[in-house]
C-alpha positions in Angstrom: -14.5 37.9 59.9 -13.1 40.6 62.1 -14.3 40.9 65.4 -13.9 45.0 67.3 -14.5 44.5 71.3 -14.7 48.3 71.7 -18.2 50.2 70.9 -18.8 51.6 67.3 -20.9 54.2 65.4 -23.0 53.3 62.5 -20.6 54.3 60.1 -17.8 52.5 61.5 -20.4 48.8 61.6 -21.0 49.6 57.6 -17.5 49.6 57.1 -16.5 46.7 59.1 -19.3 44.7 57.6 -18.0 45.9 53.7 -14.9 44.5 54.7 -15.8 41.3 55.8 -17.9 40.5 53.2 -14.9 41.5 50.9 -12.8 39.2 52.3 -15.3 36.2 52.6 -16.0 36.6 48.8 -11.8 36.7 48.6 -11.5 34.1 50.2 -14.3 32.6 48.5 -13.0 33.1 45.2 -9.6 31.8 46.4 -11.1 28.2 46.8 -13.4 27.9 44.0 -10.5 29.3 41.6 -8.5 26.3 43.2 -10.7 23.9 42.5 -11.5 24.8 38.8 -7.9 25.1 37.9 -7.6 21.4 39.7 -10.6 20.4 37.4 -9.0 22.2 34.3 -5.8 21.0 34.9 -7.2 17.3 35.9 -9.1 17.5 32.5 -5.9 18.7 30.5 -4.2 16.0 31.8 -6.9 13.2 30.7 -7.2 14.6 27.2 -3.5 14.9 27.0 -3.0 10.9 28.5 -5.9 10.2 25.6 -4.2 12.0 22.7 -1.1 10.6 23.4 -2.7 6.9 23.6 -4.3 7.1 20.3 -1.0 8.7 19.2 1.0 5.9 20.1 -1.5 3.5 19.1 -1.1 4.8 15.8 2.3 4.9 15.9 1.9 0.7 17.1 -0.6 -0.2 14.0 1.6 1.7 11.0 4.9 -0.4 12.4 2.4 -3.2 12.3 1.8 -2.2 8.6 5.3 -1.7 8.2 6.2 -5.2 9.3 3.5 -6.4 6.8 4.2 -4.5 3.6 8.5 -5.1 4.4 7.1 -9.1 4.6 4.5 -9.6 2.3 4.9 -11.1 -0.9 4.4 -9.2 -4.2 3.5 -10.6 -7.6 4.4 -8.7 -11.1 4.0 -9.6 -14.6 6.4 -8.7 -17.7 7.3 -8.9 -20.9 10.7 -9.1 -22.2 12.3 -9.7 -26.1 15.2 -11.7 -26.6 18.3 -11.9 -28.8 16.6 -12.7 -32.1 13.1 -10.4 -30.9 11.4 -13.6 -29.6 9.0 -12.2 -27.0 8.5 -13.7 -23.1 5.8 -13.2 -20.8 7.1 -13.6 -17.1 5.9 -13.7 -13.9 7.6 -13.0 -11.1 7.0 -12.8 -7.1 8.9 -10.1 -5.7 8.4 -10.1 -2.4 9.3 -11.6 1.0 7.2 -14.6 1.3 5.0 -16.6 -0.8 2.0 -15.5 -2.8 -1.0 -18.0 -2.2 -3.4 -18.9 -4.9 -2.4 -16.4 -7.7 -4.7 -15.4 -10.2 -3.4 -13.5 -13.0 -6.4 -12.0 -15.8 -4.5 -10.8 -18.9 -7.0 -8.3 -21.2 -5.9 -7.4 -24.2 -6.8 -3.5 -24.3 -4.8 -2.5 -28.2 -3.1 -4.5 -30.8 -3.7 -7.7 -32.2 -2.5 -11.7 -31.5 -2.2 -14.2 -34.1 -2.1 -16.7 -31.6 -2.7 -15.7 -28.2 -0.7 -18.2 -25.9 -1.5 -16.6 -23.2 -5.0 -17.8 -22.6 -3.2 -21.3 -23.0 -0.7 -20.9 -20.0 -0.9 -23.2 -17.5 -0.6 -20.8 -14.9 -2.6 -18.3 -16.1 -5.6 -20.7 -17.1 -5.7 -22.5 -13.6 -3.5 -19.9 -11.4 -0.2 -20.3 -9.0 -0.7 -22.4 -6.0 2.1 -21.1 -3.9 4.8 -18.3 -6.0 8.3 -18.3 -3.4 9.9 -15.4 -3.5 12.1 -14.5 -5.7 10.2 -17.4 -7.7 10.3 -16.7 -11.8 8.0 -18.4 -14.3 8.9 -17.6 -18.0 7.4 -18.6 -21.6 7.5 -17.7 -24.7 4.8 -15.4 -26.2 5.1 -14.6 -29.9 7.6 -13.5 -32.2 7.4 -9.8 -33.0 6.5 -10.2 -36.3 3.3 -12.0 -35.1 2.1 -9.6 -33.1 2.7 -6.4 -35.1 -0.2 -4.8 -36.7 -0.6 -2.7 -40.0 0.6 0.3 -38.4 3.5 -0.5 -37.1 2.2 -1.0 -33.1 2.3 -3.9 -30.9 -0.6 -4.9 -28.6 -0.7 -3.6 -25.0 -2.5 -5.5 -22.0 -3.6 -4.9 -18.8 -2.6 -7.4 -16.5 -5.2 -8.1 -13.4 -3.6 -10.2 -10.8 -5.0 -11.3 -7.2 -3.1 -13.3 -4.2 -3.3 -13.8 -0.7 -0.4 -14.0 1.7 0.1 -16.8 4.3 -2.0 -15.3 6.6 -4.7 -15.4 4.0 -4.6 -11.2 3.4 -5.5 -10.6 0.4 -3.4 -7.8 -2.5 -5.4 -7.0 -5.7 -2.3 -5.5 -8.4 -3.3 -3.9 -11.8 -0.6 -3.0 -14.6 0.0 -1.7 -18.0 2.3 -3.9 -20.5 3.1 -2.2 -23.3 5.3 -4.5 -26.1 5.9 -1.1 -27.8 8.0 -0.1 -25.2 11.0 -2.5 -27.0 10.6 -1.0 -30.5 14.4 0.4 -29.9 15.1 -3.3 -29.5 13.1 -5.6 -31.9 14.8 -6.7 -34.8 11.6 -6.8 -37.4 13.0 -8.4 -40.5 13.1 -11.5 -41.6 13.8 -14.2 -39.6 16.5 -17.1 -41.2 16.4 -21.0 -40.4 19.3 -20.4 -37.9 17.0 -17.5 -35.7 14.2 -20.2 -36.0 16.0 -23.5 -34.8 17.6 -21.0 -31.8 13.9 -20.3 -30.9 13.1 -23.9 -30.9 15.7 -25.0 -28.9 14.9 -22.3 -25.9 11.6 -22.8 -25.6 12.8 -26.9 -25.8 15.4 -25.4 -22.8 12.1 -24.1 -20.8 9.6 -27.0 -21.7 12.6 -29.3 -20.1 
């Protein structure tokens, strides 16, 4: 506030006091805008420091997930056909470590079976206690004369399968086989002794 030591008129004391009111208000103003700019930066800097936290905890989970999926093991189910159209059903883990207690549910959606060996399979009937990777179990299925219906088609499954990993996570897989898929490749007449006795002895070959 200013202070005169000389004598003044009324006018002159209005003014003076305008003036210092003006300038505490100022000054005033100064300090509180000082502090709520230290409050909004302080508060910027939190919810900065927080976003960036979650961010890099995100960041820390997915190359957790990442570490997981490029590890864990992964179970699929095919069929193939053979030289003489003999058909195989496989199964095959391939992933990067074992699959643990593998249950494989094989539902026959189209087509028909003469003899459906699948429900027979070992490890289909009881499951896979431990699949390594890279591990392939194959047997043989039908011939592709069995398995053809009136129309020309061949039956189509949908394969269900379930494992855990060693750390006991569980992975749930669903798939489509669809024999038709080889028509290109089947060789649908008539088969002659010397197809049938080289049918006999691979299946011999995988039963040894």
């Amino acid at each position: 506030m200013f202070k005169i030591d000389f004598p003044l008129d009324n006018g002159a004391e209005i003014i003076l006091y305008i003036i210092n009111q003006s300038l505490s208000g100022i000054k005033w103003f100064i300090e509180y805008s000082g502090s709520l700019g230290m409050f909004i930066l302080t508060l910027f800097v939190v919810m900065y420091a927080k976003k960036t936290l979650k961010l890099n905890q995100e960041i820390v989970e997915q190359e957790k997930q990442n570490i997981i999926e490029n590890k864990r093991p992964e179970v699929i189910v095919y069929f193939d056909v053979g030289e003489i159209s003999e058909l195989y059903f496989l199964i095959k883990n391939i992933g990067k470590s074992p699959a643990i207690n593998t249950k494989i549910n094989m539902v026959l959606e189209r087509g028909q079976v003469i003899t459906d060996s699948l429900n027979v399979y070992y490890p289909l009937k009881k499951g896979i206690a431990t699949l390594a990777p890279n591990q392939e179990l194959k047997t043989f299925f039908a011939m592709t004369s069995d398995v053809k219906d009136s129309k020309g088609e061949f039956p189509v499954y949908k394969a269900i399968i379930s494992y855990e990993d060693q750390e006991q996570r569980k992975y749930n897989e669903e798939f489509t086989l669809d024999i038709n898929m080889f028509k290109g490749r089947l060789r649908l007449g008539v088969k002659d002794m010397h197809d049938l006795v080289k049918v006999v002895e691979k299946i011999e070959q995988k039963i040894n």
